[in-house]
C-alpha positions in Angstrom: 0.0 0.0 0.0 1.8 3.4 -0.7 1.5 6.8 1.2 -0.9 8.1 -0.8 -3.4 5.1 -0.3 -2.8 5.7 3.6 -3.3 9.5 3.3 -6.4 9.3 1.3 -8.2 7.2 4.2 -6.9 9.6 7.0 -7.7 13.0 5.5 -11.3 14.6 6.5 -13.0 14.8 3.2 -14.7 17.9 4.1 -11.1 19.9 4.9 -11.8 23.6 6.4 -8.2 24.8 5.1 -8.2 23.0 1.6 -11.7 25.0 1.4 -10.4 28.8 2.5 -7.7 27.9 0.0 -9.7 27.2 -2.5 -12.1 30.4 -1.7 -9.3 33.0 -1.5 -7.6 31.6 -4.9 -11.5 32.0 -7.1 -12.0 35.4 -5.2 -10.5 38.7 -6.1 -11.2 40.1 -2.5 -11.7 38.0 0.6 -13.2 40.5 3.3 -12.5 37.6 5.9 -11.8 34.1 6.6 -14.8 31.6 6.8 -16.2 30.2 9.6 -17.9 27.6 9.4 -20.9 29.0 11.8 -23.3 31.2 12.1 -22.7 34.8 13.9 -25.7 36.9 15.1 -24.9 40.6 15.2 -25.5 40.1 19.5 -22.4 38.0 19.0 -20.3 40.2 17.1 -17.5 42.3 18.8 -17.7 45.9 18.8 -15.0 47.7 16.1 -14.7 44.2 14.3 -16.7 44.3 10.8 -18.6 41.1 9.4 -19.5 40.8 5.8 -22.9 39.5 5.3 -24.3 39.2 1.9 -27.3 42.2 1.3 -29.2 38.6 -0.7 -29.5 36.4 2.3 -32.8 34.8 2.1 -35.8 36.3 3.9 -38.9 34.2 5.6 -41.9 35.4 2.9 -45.6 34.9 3.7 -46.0 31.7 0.9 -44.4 29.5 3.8 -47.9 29.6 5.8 -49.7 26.9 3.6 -51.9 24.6 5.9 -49.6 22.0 6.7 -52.2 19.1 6.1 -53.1 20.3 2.6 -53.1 17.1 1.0 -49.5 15.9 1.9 -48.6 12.2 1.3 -48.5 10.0 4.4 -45.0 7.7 4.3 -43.9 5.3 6.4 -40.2 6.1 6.6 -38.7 9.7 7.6 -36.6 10.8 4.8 -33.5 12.9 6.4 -33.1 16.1 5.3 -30.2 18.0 6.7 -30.1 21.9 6.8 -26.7 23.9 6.3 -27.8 26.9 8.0 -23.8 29.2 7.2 -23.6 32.5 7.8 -27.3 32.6 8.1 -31.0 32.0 10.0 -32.8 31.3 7.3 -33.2 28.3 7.8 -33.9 28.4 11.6 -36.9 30.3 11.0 -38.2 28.1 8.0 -38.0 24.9 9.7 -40.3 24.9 12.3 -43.0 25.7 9.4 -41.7 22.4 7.6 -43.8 18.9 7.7 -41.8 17.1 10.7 -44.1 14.7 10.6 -43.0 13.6 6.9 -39.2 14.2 7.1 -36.4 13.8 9.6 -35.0 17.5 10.3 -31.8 18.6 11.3 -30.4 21.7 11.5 -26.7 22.6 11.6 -24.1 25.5 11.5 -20.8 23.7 12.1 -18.8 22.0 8.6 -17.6 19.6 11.6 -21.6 18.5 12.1 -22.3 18.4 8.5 -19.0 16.4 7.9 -19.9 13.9 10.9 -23.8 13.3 8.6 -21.6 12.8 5.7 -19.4 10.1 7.2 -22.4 8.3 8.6 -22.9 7.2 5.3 -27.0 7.1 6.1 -28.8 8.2 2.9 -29.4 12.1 3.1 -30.3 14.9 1.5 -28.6 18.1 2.7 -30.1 21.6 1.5 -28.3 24.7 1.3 -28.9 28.5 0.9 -27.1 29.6 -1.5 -27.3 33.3 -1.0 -25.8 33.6 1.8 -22.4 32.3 1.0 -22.6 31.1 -2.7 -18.5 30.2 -3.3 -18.7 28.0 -0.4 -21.4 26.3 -1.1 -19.9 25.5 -4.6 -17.5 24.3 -3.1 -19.5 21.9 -0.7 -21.5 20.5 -3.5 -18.4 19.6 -5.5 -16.8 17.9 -2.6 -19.9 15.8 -2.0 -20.9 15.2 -5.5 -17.5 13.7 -5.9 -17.0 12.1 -2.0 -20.6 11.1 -1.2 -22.3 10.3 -4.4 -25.7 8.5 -2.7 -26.0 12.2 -0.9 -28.6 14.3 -2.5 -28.0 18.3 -2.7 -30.6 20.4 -2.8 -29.9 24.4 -3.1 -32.2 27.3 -2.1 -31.6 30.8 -3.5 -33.9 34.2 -4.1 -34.8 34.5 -7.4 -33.7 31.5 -8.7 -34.9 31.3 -12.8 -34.9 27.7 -14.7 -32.4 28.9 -16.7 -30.2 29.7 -13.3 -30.9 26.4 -12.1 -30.4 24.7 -15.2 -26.8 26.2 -15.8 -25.6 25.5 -12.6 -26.8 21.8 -12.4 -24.5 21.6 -15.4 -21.7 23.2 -13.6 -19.3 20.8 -11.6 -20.9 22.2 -8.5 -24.4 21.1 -10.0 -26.4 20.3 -6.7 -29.7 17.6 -7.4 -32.9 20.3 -7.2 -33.4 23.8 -6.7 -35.7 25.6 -5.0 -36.7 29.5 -5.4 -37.5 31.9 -3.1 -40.5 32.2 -1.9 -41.8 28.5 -2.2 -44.7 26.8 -0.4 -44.9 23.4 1.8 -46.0 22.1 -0.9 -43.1 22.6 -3.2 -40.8 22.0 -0.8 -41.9 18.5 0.1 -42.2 18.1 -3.7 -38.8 18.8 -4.1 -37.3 16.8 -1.2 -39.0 13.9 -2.1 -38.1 14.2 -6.2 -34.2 13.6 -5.0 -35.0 10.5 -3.1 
């Protein structure tokens, strides 16, 4: 067996470092490094400037659809993981979400989502893209190519076929899209299409 073979089955697959690299080389400006977390301005220190994109998502009214408006039943939970980075969007739209038809989980840590991955438990793993689109380019690659049974699903204001349709054909190309604002409906459409 050479070094490379024993490398390959040490390294986190999800590497923080190989990621900022890979970030600051495709960026012309990086305003700071990424964390891997999400900040709330009560948690920010005074004098120390964050950069949050002006296109994060925001909670629209289409999200309060009647929850038992003619949803499937199923027997199994299908897990769907939320990568909530440098945002809350997806803090706030869960709890209007169909728990009773899907496993939810909702994380802010690349360690948490990197731990999901390794579990090797079929999943599908949503991101918004708005908030911090390079890295989340870079996650979908990294699964796509690591994790081929996980299913990506990415979330993003204003999102036009089109949009979708040329970045599914990029090498970041996640499984669905969804568009802001979208209904239960859709949603659980959408999950369940990437089963």
């Amino acid at each position: 067996m050479s070094e490379n073979d024993e490398d390959d089955k040490a390294t986190v697959v999800l590497d923080l470092n190989a990621l900022k690299a890979e970030l600051k080389a495709n960026s012309d400006v990086v305003e700071q490094e990424i964390e891997f977390a999400v900040h709330t301005e009560s948690e920010s220190s005074p004098g120390k400037e964050t950069h949050v994109s002006s296109e994060i998502l925001s909670l629209d009214d289409d999200l309060g659809v009647d929850l038992d408006d003619d949803l499937e039943e199923t027997t199994e939970l299908q897990k769907v993981v939320f990568f909530d980075f440098k945002s809350e969007y997806f803090s706030k739209l869960v709890p209007k979400l169909p728990a009773d038809k899907f496993d939810f989980k909702l994380i802010t840590e690349l360690k948490d989502l990197n731990s999901i991955l390794q579990s090797k438990e079929p999943t599908t793993v949503v991101f918004n893209y708005n908030a911090a689109p390079k890295a989340v380019n870079q996650l979908t690659t990294q699964i796509k190519a690591k994790f081929p049974d996980t299913k990506t699903i990415i979330v993003a204001k204003g999102l036009t076929p089109d949009k979708a349709q040329a970045h599914k054909e990029s090498k970041a190309g996640s499984d669905a899209y969804l568009s802001v604002p979208f209904n239960v409906a859709k949603f659980e459409e959408t999950v369940k299409g990437v089963k």
